[in-house]
Backbone as CSV, one residue per row, in Angstrom:
resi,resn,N_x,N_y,N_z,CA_x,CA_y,CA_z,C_x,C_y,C_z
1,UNK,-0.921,-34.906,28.803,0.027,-34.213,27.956,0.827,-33.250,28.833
2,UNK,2.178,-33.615,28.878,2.999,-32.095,29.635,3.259,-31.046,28.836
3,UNK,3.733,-30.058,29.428,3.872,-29.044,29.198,5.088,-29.102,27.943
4,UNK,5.825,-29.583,28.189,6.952,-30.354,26.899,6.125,-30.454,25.614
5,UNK,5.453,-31.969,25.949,4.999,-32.057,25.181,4.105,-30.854,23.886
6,UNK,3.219,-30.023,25.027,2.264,-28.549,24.230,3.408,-28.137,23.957
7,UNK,4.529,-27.653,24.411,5.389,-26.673,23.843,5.911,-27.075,22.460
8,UNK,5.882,-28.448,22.381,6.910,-29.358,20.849,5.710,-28.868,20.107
9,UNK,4.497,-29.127,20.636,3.532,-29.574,19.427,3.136,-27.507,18.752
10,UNK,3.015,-26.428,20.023,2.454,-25.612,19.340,3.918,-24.918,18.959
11,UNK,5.357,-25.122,18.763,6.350,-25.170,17.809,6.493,-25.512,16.552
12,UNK,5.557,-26.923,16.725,5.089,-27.766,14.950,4.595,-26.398,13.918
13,UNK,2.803,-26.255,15.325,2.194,-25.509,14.576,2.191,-24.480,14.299
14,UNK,3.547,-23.678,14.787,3.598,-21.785,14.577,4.661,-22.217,13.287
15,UNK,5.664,-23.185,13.370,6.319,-23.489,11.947,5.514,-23.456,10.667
16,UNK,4.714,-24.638,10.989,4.176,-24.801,9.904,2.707,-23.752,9.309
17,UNK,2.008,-23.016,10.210,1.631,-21.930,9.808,2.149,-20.909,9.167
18,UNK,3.407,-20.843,9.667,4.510,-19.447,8.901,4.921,-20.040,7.819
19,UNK,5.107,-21.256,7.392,5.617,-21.603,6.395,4.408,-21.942,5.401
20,UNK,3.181,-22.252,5.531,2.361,-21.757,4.536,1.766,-20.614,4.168
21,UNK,1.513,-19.495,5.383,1.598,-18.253,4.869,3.235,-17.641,4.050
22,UNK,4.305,-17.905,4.159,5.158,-17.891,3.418,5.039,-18.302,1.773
23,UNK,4.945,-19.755,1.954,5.096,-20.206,0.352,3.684,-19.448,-0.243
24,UNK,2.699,-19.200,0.035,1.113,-18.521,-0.383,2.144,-16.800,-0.809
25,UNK,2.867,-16.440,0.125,2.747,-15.327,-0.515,4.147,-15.075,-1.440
26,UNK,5.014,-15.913,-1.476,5.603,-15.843,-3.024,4.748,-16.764,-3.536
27,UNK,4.075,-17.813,-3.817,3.604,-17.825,-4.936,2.629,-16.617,-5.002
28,UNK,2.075,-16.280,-4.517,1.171,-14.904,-4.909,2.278,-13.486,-5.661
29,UNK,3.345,-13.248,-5.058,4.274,-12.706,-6.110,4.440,-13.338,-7.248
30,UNK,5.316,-14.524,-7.380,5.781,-15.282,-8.724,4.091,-15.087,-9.588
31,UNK,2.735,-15.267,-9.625,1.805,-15.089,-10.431,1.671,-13.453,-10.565
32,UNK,2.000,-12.563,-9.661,1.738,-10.841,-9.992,2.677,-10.757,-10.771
33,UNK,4.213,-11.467,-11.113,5.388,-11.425,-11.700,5.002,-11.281,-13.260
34,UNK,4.582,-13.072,-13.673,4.388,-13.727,-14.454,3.002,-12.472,-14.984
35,UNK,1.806,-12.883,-14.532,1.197,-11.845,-15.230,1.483,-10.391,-15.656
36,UNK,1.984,-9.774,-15.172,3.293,-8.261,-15.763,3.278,-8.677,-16.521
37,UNK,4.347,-9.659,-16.613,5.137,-9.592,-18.079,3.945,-10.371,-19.204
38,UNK,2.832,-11.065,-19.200,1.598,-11.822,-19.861,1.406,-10.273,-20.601
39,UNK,0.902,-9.527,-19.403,0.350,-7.888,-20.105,1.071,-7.591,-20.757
40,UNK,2.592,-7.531,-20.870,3.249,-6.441,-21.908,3.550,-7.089,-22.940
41,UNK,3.487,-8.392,-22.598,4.273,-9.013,-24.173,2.699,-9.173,-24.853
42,UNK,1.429,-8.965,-24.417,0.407,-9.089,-25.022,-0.267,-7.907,-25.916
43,UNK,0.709,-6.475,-24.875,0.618,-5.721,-25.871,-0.843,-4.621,-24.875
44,UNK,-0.879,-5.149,-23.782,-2.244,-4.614,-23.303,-2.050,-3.835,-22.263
45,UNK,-0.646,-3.111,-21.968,-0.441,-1.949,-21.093,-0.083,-0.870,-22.626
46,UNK,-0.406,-0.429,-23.611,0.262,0.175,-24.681,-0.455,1.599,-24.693
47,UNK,-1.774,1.564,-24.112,-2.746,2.259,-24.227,-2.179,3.779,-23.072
48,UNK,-1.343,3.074,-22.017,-0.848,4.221,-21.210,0.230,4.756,-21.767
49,UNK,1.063,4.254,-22.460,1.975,4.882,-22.893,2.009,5.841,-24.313
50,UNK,0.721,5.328,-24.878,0.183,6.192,-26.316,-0.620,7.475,-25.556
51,UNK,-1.277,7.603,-24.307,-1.946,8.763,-24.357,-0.852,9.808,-23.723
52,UNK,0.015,9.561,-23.110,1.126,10.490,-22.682,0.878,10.664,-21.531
53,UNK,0.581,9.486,-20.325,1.031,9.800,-19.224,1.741,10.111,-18.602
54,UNK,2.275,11.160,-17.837,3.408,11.913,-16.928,3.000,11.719,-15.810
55,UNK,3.466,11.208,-14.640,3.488,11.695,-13.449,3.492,12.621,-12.954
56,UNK,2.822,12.984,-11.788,2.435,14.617,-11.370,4.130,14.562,-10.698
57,UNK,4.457,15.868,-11.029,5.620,16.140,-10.779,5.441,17.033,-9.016
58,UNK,6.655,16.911,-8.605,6.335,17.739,-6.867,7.621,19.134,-7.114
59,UNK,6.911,20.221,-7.275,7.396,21.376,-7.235,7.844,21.837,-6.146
60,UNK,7.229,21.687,-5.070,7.447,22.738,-3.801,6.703,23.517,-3.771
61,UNK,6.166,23.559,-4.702,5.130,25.570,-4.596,3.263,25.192,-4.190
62,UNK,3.159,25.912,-3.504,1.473,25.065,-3.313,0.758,26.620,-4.007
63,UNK,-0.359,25.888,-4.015,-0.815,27.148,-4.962,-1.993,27.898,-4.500
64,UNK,-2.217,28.938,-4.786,-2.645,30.231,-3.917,-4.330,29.826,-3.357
65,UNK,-5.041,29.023,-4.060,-6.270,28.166,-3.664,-6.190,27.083,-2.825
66,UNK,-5.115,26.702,-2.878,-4.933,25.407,-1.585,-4.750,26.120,-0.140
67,UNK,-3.255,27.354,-0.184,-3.117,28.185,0.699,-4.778,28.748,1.540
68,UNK,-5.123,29.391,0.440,-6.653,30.131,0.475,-7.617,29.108,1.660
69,UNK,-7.665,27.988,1.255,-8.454,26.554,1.723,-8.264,26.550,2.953
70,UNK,-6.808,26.722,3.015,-6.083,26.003,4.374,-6.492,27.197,5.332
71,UNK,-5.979,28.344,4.599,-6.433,30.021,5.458,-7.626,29.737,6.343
72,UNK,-8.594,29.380,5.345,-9.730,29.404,5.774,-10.946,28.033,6.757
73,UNK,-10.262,27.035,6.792,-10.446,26.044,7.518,-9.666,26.581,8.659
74,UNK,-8.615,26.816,8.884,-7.915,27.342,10.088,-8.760,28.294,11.359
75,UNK,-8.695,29.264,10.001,-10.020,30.233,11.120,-10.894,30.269,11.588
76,UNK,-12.027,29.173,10.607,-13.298,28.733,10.852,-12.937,27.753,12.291
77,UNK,-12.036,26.851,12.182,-11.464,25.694,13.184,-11.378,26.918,14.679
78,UNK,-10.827,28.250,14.563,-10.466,29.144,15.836,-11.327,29.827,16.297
79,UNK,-12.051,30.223,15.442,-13.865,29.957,15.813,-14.354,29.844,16.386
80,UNK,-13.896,28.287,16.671,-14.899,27.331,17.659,-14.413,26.631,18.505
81,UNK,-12.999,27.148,18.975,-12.047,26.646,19.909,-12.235,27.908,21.139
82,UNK,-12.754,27.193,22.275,-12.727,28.841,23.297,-11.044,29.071,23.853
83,UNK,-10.864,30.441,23.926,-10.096,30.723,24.211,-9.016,30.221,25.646
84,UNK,-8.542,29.634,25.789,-7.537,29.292,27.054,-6.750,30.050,27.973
């Protein structure tokens, strides 16, 4: 076998590997698609929208116990760092 030849053949096989990991992963979309829409027209996502889910909203403001946390991991962390 020449070198031609390996080069045609592992060309076949990097094609045709990419092209079944390809078609595998739209069909793996087109079924996450299709099932979505199975759930809503079935009526069986209803339960999130009756208890009043909100998304955590992002303020900007962190709050005085997280600060506090951070304070204090910091120092404990300088601690135990010798001085340079």
């Amino acid at each position: 076998m020449t070198i031609i030849e390996m080069l045609k053949q592992s060309g076949v096989l990097t094609a045709l590997g990419m092209g079944v990991v390809f078609i595998f992963l739209w069909l793996m979309i087109i079924c996450v698609h299709l099932t979505g829409k199975l759930i809503h027209k079935l009526g069986w996502d209803k339960d999130i929208e009756q208890q009043g889910y909100k998304p955590p909203q992002k303020t900007g403001a962190v709050s005085p116990e997280i600060t506090a946390a951070i304070s204090a991991a910091v120092t404990e962390y300088q601690k135990g760092v010798p001085n340079e």
